[in-house]
PDB file with SEQRES, HELIX, SHEET and CRYST1 records, atoms N, CA, C and O in Angstrom:
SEQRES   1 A   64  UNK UNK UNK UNK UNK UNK UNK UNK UNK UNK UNK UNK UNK          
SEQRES   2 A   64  UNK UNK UNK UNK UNK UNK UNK UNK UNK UNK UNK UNK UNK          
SEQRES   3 A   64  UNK UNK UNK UNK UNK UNK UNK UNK UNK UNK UNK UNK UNK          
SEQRES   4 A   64  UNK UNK UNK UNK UNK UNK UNK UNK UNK UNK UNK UNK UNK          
SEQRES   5 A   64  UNK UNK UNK UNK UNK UNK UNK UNK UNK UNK UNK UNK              
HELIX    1 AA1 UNK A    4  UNK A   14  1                                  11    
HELIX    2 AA2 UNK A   35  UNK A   47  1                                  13    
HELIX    3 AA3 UNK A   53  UNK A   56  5                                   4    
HELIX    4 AA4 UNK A   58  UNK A   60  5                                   3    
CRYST1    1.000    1.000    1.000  90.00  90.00  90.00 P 1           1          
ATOM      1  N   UNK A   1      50.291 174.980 162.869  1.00  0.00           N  
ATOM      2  CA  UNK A   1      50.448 176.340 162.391  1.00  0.00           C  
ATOM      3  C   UNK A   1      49.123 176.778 161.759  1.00  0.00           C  
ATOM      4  O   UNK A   1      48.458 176.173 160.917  1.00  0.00           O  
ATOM      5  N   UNK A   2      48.886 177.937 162.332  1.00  0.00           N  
ATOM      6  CA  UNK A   2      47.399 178.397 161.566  1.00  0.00           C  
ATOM      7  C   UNK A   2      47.746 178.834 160.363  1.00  0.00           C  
ATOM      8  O   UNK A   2      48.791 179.445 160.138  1.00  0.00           O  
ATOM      9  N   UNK A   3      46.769 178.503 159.405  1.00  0.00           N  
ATOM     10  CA  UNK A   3      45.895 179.198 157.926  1.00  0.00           C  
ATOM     11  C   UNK A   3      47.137 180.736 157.785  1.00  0.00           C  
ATOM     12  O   UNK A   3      48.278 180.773 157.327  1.00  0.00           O  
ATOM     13  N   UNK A   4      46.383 181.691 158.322  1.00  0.00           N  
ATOM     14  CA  UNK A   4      46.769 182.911 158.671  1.00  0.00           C  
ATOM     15  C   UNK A   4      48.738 183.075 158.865  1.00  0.00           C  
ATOM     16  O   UNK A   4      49.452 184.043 158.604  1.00  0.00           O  
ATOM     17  N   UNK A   5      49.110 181.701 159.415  1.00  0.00           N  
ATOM     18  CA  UNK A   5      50.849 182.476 159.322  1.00  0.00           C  
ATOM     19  C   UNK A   5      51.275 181.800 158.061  1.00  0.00           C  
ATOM     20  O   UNK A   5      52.399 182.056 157.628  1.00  0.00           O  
ATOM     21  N   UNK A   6      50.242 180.687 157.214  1.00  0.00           N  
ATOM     22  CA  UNK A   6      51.028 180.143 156.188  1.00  0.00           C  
ATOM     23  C   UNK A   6      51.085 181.321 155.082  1.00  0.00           C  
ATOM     24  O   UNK A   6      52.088 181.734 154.500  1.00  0.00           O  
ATOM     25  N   UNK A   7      49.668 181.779 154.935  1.00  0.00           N  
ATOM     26  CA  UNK A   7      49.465 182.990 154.623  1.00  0.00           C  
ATOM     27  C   UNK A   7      50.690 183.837 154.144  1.00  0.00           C  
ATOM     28  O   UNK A   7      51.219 183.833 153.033  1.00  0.00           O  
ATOM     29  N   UNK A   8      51.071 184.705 155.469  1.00  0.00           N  
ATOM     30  CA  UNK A   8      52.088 185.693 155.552  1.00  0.00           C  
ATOM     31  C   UNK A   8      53.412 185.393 154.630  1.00  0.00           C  
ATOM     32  O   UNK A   8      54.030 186.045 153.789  1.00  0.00           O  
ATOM     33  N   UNK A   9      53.566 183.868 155.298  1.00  0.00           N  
ATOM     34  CA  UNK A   9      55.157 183.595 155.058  1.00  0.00           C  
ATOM     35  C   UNK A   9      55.040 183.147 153.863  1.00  0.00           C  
ATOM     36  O   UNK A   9      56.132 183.016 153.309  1.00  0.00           O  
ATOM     37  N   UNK A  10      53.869 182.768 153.051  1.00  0.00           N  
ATOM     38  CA  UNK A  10      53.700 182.632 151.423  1.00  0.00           C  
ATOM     39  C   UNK A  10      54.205 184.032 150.940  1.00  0.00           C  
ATOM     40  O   UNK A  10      55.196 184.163 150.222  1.00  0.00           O  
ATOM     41  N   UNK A  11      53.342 185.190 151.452  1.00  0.00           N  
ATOM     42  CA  UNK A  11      53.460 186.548 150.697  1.00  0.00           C  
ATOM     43  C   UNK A  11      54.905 186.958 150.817  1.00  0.00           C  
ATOM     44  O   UNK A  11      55.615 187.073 149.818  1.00  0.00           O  
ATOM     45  N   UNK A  12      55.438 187.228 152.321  1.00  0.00           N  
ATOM     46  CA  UNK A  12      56.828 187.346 152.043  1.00  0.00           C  
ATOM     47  C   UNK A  12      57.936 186.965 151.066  1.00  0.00           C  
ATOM     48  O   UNK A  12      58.683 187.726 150.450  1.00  0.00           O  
ATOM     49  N   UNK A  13      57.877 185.274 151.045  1.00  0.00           N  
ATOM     50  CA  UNK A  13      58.529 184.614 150.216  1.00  0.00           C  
ATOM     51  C   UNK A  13      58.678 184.659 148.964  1.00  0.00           C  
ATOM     52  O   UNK A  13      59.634 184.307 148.272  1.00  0.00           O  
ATOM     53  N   UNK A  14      56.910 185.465 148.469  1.00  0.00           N  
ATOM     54  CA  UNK A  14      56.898 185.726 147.324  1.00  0.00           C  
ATOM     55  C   UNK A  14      57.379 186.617 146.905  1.00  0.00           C  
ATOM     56  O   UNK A  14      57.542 186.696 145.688  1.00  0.00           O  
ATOM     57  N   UNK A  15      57.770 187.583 147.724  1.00  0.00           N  
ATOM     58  CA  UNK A  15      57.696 189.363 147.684  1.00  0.00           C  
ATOM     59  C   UNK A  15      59.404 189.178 147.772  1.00  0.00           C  
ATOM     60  O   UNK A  15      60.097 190.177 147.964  1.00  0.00           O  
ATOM     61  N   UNK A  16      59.958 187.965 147.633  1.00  0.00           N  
ATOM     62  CA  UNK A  16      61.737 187.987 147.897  1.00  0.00           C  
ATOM     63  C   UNK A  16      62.539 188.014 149.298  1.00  0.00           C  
ATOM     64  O   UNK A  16      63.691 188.278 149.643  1.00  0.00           O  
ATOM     65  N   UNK A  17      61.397 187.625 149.901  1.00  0.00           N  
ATOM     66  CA  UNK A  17      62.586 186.760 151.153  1.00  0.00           C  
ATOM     67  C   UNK A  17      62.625 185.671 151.250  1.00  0.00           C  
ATOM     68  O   UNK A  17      61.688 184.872 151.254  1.00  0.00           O  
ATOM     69  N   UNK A  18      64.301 185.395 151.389  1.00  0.00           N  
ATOM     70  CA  UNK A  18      64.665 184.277 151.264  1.00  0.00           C  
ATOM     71  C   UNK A  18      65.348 183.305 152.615  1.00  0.00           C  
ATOM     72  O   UNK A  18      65.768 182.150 152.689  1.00  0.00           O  
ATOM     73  N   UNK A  19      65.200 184.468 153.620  1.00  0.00           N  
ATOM     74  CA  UNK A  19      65.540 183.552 154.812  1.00  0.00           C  
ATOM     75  C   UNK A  19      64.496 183.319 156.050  1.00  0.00           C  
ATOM     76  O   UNK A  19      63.931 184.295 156.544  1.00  0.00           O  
ATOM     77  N   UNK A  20      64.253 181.966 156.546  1.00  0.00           N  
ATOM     78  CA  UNK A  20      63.619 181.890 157.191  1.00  0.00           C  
ATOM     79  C   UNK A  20      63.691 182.285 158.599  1.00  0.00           C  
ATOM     80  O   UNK A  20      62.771 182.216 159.415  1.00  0.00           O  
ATOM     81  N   UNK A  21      65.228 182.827 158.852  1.00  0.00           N  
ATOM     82  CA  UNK A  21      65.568 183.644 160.589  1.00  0.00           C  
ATOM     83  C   UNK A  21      64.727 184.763 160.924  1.00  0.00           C  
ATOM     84  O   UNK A  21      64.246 185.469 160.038  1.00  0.00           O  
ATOM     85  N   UNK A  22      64.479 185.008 162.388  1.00  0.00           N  
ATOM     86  CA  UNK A  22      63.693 186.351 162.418  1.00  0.00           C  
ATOM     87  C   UNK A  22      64.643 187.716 161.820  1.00  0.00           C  
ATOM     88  O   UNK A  22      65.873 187.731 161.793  1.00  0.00           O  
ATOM     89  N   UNK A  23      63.904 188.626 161.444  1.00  0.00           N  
ATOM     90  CA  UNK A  23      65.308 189.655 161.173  1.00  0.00           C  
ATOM     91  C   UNK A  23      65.253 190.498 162.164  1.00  0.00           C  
ATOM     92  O   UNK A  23      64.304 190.620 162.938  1.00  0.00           O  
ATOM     93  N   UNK A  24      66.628 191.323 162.180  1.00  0.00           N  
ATOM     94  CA  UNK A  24      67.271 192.175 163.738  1.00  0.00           C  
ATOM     95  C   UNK A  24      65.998 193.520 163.959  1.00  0.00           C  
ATOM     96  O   UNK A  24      65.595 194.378 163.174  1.00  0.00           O  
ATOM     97  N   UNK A  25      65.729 193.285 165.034  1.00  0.00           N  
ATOM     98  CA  UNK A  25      64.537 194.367 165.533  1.00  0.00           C  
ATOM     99  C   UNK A  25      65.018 195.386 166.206  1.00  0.00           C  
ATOM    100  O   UNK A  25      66.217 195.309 166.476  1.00  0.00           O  
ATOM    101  N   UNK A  26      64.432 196.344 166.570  1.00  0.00           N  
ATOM    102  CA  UNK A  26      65.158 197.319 167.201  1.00  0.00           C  
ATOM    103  C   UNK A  26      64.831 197.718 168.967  1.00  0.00           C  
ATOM    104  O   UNK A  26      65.399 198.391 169.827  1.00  0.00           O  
ATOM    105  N   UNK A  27      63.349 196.710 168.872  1.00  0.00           N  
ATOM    106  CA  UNK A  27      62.883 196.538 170.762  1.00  0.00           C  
ATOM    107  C   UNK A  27      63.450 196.393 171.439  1.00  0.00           C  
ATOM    108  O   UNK A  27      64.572 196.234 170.957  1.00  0.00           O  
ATOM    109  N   UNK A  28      63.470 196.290 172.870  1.00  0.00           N  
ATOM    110  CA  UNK A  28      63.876 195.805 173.670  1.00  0.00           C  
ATOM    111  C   UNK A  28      63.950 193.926 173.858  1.00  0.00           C  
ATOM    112  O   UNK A  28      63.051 193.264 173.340  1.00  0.00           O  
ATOM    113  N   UNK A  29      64.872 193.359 174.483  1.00  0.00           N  
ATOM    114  CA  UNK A  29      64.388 191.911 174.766  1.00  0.00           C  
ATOM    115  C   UNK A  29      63.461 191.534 175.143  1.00  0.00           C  
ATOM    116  O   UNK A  29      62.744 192.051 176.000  1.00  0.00           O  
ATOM    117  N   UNK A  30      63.281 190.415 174.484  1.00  0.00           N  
ATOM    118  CA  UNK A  30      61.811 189.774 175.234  1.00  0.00           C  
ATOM    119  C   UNK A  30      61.949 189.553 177.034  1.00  0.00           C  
ATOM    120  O   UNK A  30      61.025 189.936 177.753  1.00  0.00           O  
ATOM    121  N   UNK A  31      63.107 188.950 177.580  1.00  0.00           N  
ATOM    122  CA  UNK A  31      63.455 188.884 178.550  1.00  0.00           C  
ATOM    123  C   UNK A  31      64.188 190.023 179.779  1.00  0.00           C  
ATOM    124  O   UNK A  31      64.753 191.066 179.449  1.00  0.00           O  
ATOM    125  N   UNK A  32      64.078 189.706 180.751  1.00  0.00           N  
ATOM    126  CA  UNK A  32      64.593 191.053 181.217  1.00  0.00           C  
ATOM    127  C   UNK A  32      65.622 190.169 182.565  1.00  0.00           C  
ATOM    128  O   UNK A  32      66.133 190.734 183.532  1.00  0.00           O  
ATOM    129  N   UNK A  33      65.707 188.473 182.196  1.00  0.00           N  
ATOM    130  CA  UNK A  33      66.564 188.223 182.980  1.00  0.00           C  
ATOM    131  C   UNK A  33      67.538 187.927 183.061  1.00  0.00           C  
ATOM    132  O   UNK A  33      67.972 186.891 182.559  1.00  0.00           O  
ATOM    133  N   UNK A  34      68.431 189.017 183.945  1.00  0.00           N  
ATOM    134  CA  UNK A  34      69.722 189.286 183.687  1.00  0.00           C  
ATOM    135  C   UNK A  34      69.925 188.869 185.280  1.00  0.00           C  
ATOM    136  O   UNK A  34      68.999 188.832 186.090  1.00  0.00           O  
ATOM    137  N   UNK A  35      71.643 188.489 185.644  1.00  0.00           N  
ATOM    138  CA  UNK A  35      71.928 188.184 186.807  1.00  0.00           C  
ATOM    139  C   UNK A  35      71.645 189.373 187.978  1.00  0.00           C  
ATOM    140  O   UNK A  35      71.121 189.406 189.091  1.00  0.00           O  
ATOM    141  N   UNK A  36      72.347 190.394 187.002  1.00  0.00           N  
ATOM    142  CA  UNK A  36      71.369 191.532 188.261  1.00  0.00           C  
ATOM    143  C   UNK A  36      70.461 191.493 188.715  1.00  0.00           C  
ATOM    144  O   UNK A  36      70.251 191.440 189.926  1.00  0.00           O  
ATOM    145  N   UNK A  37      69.259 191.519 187.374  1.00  0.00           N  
ATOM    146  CA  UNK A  37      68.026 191.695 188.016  1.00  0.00           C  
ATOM    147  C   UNK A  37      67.374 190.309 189.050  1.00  0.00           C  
ATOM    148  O   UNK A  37      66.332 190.286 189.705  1.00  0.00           O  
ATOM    149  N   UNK A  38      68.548 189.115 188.864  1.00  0.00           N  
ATOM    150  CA  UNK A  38      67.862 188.134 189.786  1.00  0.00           C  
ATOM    151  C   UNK A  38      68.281 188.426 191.292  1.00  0.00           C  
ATOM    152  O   UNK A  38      67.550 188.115 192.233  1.00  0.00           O  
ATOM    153  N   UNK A  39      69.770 189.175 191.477  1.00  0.00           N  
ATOM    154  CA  UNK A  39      69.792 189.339 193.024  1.00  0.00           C  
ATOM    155  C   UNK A  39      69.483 190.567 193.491  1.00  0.00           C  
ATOM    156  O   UNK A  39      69.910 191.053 194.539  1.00  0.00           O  
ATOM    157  N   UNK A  40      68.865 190.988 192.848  1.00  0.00           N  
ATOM    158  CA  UNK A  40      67.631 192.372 193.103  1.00  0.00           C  
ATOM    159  C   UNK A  40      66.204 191.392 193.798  1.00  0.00           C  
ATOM    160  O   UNK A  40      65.889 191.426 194.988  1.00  0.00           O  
ATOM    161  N   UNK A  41      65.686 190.787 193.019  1.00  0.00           N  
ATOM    162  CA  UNK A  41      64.635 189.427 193.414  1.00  0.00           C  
ATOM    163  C   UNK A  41      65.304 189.066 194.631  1.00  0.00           C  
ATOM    164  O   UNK A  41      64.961 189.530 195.718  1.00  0.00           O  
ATOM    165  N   UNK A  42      66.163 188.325 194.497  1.00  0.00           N  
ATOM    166  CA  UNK A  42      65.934 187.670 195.976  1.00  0.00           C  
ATOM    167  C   UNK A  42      66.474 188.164 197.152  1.00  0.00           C  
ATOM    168  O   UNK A  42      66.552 187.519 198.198  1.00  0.00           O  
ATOM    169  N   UNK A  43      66.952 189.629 196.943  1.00  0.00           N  
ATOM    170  CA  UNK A  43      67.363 190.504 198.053  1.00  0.00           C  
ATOM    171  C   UNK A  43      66.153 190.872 198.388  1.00  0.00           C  
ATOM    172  O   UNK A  43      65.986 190.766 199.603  1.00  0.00           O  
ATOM    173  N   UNK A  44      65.246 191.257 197.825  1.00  0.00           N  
ATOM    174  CA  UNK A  44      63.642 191.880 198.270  1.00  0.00           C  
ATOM    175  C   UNK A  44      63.042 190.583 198.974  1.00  0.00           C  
ATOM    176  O   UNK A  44      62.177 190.648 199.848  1.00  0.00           O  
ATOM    177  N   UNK A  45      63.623 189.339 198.474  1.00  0.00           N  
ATOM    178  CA  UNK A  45      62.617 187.936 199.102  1.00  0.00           C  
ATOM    179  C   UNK A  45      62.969 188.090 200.359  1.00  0.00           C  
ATOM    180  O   UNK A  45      62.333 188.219 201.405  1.00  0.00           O  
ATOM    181  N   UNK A  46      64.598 188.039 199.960  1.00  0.00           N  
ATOM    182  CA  UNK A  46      65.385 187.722 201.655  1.00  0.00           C  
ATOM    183  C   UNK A  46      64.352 188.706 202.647  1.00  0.00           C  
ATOM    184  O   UNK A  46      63.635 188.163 203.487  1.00  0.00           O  
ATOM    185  N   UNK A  47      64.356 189.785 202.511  1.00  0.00           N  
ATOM    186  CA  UNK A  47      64.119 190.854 203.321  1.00  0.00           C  
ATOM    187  C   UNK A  47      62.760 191.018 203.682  1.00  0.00           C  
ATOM    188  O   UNK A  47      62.637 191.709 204.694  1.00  0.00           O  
ATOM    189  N   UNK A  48      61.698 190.614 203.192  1.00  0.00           N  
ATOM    190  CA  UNK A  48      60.343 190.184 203.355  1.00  0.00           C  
ATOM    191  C   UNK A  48      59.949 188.549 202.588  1.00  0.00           C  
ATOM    192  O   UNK A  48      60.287 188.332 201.424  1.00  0.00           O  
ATOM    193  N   UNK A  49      59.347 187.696 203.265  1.00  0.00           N  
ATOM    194  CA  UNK A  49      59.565 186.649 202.682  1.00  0.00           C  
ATOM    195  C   UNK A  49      57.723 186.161 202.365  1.00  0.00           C  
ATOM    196  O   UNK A  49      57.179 185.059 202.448  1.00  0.00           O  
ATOM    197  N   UNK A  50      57.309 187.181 202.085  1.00  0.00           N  
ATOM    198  CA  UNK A  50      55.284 187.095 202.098  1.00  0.00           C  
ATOM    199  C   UNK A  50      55.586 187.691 201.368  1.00  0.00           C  
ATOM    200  O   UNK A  50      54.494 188.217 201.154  1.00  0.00           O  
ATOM    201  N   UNK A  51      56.372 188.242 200.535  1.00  0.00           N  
ATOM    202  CA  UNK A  51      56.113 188.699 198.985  1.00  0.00           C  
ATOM    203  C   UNK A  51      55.998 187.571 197.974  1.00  0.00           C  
ATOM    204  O   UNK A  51      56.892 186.734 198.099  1.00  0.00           O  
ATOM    205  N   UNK A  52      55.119 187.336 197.002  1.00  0.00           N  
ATOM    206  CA  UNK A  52      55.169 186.447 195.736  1.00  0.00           C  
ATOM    207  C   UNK A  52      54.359 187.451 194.787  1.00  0.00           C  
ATOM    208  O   UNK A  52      53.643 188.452 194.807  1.00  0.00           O  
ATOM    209  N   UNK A  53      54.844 186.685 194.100  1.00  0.00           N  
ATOM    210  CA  UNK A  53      54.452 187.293 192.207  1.00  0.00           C  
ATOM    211  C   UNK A  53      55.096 188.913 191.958  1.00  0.00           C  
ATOM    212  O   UNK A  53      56.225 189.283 192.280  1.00  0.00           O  
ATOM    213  N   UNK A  54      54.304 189.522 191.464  1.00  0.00           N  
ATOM    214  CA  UNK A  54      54.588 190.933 190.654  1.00  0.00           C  
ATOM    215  C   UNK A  54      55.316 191.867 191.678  1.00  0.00           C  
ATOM    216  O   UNK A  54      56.377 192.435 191.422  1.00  0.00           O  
ATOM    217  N   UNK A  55      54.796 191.946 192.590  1.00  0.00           N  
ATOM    218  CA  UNK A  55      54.918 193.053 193.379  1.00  0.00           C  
ATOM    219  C   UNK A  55      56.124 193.040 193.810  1.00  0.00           C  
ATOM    220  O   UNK A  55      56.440 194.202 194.062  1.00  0.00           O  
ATOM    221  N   UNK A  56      57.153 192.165 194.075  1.00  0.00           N  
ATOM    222  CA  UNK A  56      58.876 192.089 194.549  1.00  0.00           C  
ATOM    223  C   UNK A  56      59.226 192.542 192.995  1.00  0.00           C  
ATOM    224  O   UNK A  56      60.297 193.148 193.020  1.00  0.00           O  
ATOM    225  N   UNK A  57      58.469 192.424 191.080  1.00  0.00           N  
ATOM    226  CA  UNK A  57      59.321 192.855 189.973  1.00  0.00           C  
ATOM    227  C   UNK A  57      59.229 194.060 190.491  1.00  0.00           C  
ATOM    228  O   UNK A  57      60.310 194.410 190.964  1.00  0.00           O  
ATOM    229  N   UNK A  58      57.632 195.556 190.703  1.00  0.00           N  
ATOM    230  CA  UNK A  58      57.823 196.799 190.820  1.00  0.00           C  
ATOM    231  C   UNK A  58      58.419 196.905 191.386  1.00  0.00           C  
ATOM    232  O   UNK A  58      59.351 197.566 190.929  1.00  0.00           O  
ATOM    233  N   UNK A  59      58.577 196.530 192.625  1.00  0.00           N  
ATOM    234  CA  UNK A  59      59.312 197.105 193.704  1.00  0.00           C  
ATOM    235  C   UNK A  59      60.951 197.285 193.563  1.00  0.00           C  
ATOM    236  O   UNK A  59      61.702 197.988 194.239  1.00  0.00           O  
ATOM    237  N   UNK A  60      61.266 196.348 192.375  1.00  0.00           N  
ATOM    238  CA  UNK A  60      62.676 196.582 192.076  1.00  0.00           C  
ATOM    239  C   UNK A  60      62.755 196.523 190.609  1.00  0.00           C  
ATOM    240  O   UNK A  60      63.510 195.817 189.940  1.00  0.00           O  
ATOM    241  N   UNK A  61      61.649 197.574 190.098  1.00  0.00           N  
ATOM    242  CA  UNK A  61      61.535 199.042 188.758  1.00  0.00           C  
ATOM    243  C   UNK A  61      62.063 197.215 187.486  1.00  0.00           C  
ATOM    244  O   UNK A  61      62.643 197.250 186.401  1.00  0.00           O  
ATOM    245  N   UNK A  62      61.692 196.285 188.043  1.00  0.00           N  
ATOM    246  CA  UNK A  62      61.896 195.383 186.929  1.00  0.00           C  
ATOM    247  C   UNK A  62      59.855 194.978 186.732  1.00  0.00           C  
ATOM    248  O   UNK A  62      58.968 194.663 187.526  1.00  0.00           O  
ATOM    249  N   UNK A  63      59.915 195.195 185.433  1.00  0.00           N  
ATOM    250  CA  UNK A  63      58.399 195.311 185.066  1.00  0.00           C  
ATOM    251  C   UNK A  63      58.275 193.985 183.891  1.00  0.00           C  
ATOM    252  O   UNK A  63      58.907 193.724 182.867  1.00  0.00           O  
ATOM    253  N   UNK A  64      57.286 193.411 184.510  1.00  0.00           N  
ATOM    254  CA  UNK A  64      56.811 191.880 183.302  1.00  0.00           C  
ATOM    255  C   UNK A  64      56.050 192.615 182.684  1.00  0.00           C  
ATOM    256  O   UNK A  64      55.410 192.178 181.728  1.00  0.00           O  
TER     257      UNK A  64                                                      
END                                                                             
């Protein structure tokens, strides 16, 4: 752990937090994989099979 996050989580702790869980955010997920979006993927594979990497996520509006 770097210098810099012992840092933070000193000041917090000091400042009265007392739990170490992340707290509830309001973003989106980090992940975007859902069963849908996997047979979206491999319906685009099935159907052209020289697609790899990014270009089968745009193509089905799922964005890394």
């Amino acid at each position: 752990m770097k210098k810099t996050a012992v840092y933070k989580w000193v000041k917090r702790f000091s400042e009265g937090r007392e739990s170490v869980t992340d707290e509830v955010r309001s973003e989106r997920p980090a992940t975007r994989r859902t069963e849908e979006n996997i047979a979206k993927i491999r319906q685009i594979l099935r159907e052209n099979r020289r697609l790899t990497g990014h270009p089968q996520c745009n193509e089905s509006s799922i964005f890394l």
